[in-house]
C-alpha atoms as one frame of an Amber mdcrd trajectory, in Angstrom:
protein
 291.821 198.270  80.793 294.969 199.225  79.526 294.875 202.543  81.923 294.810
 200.067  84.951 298.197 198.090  84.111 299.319 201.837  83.427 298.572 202.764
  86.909 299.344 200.009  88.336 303.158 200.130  86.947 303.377 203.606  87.479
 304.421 202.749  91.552 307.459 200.793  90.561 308.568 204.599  88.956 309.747
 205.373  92.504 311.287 202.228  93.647 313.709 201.845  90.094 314.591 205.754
  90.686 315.553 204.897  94.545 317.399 201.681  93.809 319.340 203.184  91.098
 320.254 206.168  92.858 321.237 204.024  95.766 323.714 201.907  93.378 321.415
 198.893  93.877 321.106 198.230  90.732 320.722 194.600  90.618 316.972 195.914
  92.163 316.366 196.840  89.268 316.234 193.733  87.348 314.320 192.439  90.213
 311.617 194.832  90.471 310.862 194.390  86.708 310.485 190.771  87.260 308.046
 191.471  90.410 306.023 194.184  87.762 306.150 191.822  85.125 304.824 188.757
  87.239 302.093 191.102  88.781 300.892 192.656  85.391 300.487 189.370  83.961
 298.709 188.161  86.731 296.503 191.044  86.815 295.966 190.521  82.920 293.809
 187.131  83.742 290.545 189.198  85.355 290.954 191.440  82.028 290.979 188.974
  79.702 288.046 187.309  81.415 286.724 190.867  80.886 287.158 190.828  77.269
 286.086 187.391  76.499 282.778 188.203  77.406 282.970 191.972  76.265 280.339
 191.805  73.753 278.016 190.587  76.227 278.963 192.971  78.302 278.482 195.822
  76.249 275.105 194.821  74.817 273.665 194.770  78.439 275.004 198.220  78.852
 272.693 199.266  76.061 275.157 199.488  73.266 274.122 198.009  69.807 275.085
 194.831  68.699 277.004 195.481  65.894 279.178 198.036  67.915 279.673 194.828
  71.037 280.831 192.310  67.907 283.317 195.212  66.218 284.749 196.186  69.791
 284.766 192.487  71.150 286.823 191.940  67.826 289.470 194.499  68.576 290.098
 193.831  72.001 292.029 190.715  71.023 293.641 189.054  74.407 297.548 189.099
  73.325 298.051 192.525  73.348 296.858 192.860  77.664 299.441 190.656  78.009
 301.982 192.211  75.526 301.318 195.861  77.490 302.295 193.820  80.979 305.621
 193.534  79.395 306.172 196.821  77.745 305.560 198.890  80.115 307.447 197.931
  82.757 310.736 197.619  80.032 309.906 201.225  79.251 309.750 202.348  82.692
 312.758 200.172  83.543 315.352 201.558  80.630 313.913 205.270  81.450 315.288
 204.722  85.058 318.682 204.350  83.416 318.410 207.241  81.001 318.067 204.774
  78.532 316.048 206.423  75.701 316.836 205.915  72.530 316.814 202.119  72.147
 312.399 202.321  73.170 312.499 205.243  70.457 313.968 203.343  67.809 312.090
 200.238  68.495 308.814 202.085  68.435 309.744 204.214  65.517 310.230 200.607
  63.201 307.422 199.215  64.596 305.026 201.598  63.518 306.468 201.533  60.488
 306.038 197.772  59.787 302.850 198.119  61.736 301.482 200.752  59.106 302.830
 197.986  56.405 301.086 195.003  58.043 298.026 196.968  58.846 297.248 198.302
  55.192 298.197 194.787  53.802 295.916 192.905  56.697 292.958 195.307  55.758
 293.143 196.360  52.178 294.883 193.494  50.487 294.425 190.469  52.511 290.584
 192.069  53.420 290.440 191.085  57.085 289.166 194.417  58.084 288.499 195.106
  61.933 290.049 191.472  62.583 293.081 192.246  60.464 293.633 195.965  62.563
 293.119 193.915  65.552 295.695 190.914  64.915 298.266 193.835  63.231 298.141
 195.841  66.409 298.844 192.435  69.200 301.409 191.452  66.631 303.504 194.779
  67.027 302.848 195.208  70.553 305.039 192.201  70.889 307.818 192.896  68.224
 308.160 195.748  70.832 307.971 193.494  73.749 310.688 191.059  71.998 313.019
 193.828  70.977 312.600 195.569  74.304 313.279 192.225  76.221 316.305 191.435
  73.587 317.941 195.327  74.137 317.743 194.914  77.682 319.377 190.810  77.777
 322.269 191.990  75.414 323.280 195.747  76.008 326.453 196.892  78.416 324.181
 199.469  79.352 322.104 197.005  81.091 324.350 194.429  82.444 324.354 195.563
  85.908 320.727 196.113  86.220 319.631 192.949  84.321 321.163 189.934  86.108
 318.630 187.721  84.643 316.000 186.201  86.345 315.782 184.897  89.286 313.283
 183.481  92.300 314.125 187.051  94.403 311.314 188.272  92.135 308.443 186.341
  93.754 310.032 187.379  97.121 307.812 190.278  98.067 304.547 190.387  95.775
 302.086 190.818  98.399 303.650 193.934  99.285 304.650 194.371  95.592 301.292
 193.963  94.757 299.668 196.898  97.589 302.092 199.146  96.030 300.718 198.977
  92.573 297.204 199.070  93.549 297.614 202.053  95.973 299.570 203.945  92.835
 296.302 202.791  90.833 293.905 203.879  92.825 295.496 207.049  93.253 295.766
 207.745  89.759 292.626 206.416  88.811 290.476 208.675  91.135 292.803 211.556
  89.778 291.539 210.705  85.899 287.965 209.910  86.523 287.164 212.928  89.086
């Protein structure tokens, strides 16, 4: 599910590297809003998806136990978390802004690894425990993406904050993304 929000942000890609190259840059900020907002929206159908996953998966033929353990890990946060993230990620690499997604991921996983062996071993919450661990870091990236992004100089001309400009446009917006994930999905699968 995760591949679809993938391939669905990978349109905007072309859009940040033409508005930045054309010194729009307050496009920028404005496009991330429109991915953001889209993403989101396009995390409701998911999570619908994965609220009834186990029931889904046992009338595909897999086992029980298997449908409970993955219905477990598919917590709902984290769809929502990824609608976020990527499109920060995407919207700093249009900048050549690197480092700052680098570091952040790089402390993460190391207080993820920390949380993670202390949610499983020590607190024993097992598959639940992995689960929570890994929505919970998702967004300590999201925040510390979102805070880089509010706060650098690097970003002040493409981050204006937000504004209504971002709903301007969605349908459009919206073909975009699909097209790009179409695209890329028939690429994968075939």
């Amino acid at each position: 599910m995760l591949f679809m929000q993938l391939c669905m942000g990978s349109a905007v890609g072309t859009l940040y590297g033409q508005a930045y190259g054309a010194s729009y840059h307050e496009m920028l900020g404005i496009y991330l809003q429109r991915l953001i907002i889209l993403l989101m929206l396009f995390g409701v159908p998911l999570t619908l998806i994965y609220i009834f996953s186990k029931h889904i998966l046992i009338l595909q033929g897999q086992s029980p136990s298997i449908a409970s353990g993955a219905a477990v890990y598919g917590l709902i946060p984290q769809i929502f978390a990824y609608a976020a993230s990527f499109p920060f990620q995407k919207f700093l690499q249009s900048q050549s802004i690197v480092g700052p997604s680098a570091y952040i991921s790089t402390a993460t996983l190391s207080l993820h690894l920390l949380l993670s062996w202390l949610a499983v071993y020590k607190i024993g919450l097992g598959l639940l425990g992995a689960s929570l661990v890994l929505s919970l870091s998702w967004w300590i990236i999201v925040v510390a993406q979102f805070i880089y992004i509010v706060k650098s100089e690097r970003c002040k001309h493409t981050w204006t904050g937000f504004t209504r400009k971002a709903f301007s446009g969605l349908p459009n917006f919206f073909i975009l993304s699909a097209s790009s994930a179409v695209m890329l999905c028939l690429e994968a699968w075939y």
